[in-house]
N, C-alpha and C positions, 0 to 999 in steps of 0.2 A: 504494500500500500504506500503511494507515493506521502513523504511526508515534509511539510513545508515548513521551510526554517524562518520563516520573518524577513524583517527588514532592519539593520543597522537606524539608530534613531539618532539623526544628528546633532538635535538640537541642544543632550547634555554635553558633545565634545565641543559644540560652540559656546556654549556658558563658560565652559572651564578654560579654553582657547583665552576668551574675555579676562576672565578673573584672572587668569594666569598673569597675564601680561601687566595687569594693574595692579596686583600683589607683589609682580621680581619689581617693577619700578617706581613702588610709592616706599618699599623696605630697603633702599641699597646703603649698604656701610662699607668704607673701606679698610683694609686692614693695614695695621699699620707697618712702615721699615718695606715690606712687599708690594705696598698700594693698589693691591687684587678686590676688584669690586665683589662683595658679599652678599648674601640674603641673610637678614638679623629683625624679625618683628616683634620683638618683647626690648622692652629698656632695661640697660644694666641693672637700676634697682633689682628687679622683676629676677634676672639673670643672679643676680648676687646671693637672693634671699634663696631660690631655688639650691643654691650651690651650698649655700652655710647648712641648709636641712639635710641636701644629701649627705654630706661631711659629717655632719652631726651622726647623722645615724650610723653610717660606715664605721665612725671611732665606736660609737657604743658596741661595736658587735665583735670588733677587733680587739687585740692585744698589743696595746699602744703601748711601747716604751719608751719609758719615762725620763731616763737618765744614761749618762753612762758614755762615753768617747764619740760611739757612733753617733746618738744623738744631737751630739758637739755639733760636727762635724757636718752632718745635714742642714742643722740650722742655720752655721755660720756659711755652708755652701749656699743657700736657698736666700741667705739675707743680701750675700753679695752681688748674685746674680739679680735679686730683684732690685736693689741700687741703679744696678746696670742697667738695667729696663723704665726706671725711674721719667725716663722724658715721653714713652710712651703709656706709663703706666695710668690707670684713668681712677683712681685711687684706692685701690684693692688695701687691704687690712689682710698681709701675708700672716698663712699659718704654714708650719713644718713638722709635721710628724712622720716619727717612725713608726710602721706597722711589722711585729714578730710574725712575717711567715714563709714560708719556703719560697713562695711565687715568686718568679725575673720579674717583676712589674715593679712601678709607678703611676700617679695621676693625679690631674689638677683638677679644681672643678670651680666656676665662676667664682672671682671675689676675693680667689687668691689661695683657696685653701689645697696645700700638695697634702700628700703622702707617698714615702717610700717604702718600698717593702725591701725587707732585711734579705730575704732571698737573693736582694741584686746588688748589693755590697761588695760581694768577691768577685761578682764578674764587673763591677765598674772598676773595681782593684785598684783605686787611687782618687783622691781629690777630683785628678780633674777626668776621670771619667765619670764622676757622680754628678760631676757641673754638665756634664755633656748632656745627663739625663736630667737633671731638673732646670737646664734651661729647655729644652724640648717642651717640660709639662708646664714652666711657666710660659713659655710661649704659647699651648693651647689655649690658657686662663686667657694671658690680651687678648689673642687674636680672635675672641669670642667663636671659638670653634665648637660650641657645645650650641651654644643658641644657634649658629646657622644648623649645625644638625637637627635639630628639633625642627625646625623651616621647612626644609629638604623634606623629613620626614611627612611631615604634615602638610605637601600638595601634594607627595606618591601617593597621602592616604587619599584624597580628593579630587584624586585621578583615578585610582581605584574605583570611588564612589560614579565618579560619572562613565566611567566605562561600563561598569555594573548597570546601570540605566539605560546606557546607549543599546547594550546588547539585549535589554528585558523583552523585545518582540520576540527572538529565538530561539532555538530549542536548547532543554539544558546542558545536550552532549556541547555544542557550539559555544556556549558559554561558558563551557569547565573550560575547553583546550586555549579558548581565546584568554580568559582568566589568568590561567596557569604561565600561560607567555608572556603577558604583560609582567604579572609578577615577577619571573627569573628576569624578564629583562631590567626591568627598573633595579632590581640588586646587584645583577652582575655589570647591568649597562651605565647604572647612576649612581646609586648609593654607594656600591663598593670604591670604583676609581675616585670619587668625590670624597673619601675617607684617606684612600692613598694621597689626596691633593692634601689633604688637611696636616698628616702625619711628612710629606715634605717641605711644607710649608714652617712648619712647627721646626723642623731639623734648622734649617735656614736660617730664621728668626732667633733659634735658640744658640746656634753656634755665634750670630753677632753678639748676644748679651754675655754669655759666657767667655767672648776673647773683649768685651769692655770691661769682663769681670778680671781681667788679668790673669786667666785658667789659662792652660794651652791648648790652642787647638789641634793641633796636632792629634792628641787622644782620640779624636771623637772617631774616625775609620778603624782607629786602633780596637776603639770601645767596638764595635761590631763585629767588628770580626771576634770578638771573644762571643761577644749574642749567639753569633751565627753558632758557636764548636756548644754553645751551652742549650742551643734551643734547636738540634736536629729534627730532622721529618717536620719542618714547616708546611704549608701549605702553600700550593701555585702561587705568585704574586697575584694573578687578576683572578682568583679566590679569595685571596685576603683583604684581608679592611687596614695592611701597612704595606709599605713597600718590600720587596725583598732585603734583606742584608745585603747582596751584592749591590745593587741600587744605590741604598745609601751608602756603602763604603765609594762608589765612584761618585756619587754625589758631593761628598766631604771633601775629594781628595778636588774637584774642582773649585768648588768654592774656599778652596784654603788658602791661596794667593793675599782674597779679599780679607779674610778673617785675620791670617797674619798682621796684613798692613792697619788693621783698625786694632790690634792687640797694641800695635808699635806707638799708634797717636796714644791713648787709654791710657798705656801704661808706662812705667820705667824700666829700667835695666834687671831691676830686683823683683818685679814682679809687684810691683803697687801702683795703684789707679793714682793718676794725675790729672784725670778729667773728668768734670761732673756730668754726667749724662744729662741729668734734669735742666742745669744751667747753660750745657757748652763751656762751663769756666775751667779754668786750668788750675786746681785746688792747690798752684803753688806757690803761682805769682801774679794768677787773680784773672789775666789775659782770655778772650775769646776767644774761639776755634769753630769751622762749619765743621760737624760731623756727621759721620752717616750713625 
């Protein structure tokens, strides 16, 4: 028995066509030091207060350490770095804890609040590979990479919706397999590379704060190539939601030129910041400088 599948219904993919276009351009922020036009529709407030509750709850559940070298150590990494960030900073109220757990990880989350986990301590296995990582997570906090992802997320789901409507004249087999596509596409086609964008962008951003922090750059390829021997059986890079190790170790090793030369204005011979990031003043003899 012949069975008739409908008619595509255009009118929700032209509402959303509509809305689409006046939603990326009534929300654009730029980010900063990169100057990459963003999708950000919630206000920092908004962004901050979300970020302190998450924080909040993550310590409650964790085993936050209290004292002791390492915690030194992060702090005073975490406070210098975000000195260093100081001229972009939009005035987050930094916090640094340590979390006891085996996991390679870290993260920021609006407003300023990091946490590192103790797991990633050996394989940063020095100062300035711990600076490599938590300028990476202070640079996610600026560059409001948490709010655009909520964004992002929130027209996949909207598109979703009007696809779902568009398809509602046809039969349900047509609507799974059309369903199903749109889905894997928007993950592996949008959200996932858009995640890789966020996670080099962060690399970037973070290696400028960390060589204004007077750390070396240097470490930071060094720092991955240990990730890569500590975190085998990765998954495909365009499976994943970060780039490959190999990626960022060529990544690093190009932009190290630049990192050097902005370590050289930053700092002295000894490895101390001579320039205010917030000010541009030369904290020695008071003098101006354009910096990047």
């Amino acid at each position: 028995m012949y069975r008739r599948r409908g008619r595509l219904r255009l009118w929700p993919i032209v509402l959303f066509g509509a809305f689409l276009a006046y939603y990326y351009f009534a929300n654009q922020q730029e980010v900063p030091l990169t100057g990459r036009t963003q999708l950000v529709d919630i206000s920092r407030e908004q962004e901050m207060a979300l970020g302190l509750q998450s924080y909040q709850q993550i310590l409650s559940r964790s085993r936050v350490v209290s004292q002791g070298e390492a915690v030194r150590l992060v702090r005073t990494v975490g406070r210098r770095i975000a000195k260093a960030a100081a001229d972009v900073d939009p005035g987050f109220q930094w916090e640094f804890n340590l979390i006891a757990s085996d996991q390679i990880n870290a993260f920021a989350l609006p407003g300023g609040k990091v946490a590192i986990y103790t797991g990633i301590l050996p394989v940063a296995k020095n100062a300035d590979g711990l600076a490599t990582v938590m300028g990476h997570e202070i640079a996610h906090a600026i560059a409001r990479h948490g709010a655009e992802r909520m964004a992002y997320q929130k027209l996949v789901q909207l598109g979703s919706m009007a696809a779902s409507v568009a398809l509602g004249g046809m039969d349900i087999e047509t609507q799974r397999m059309v369903m199903g596509a749109l889905g894997v596409g928007s993950q592996y086609g949008v959200l996932l590379p858009f995640s890789r964008k966020h996670e080099t962008e962060a690399d970037y951003m973070g290696l400028i704060f960390l060589a204004r922090a007077c750390f070396d750059p240097a470490e930071a390829p060094r720092l991955w190539q240990r990730m890569g021997e500590a975190s085998q059986g990765a998954p495909q890079e365009f499976l994943s939601t970060h780039p490959s190790h190999e990626t960022r170790i060529r990544q690093f090793r190009e932009w190290m030129p630049m990192a050097l030369e902005i370590r050289k204005r930053y700092c002295d011979q000894e490895g101390n910041m001579v320039l205010d990031p917030a000010e541009g003043i030369n904290v020695r003899n008071g003098s101006r400088r354009v910096t990047m």
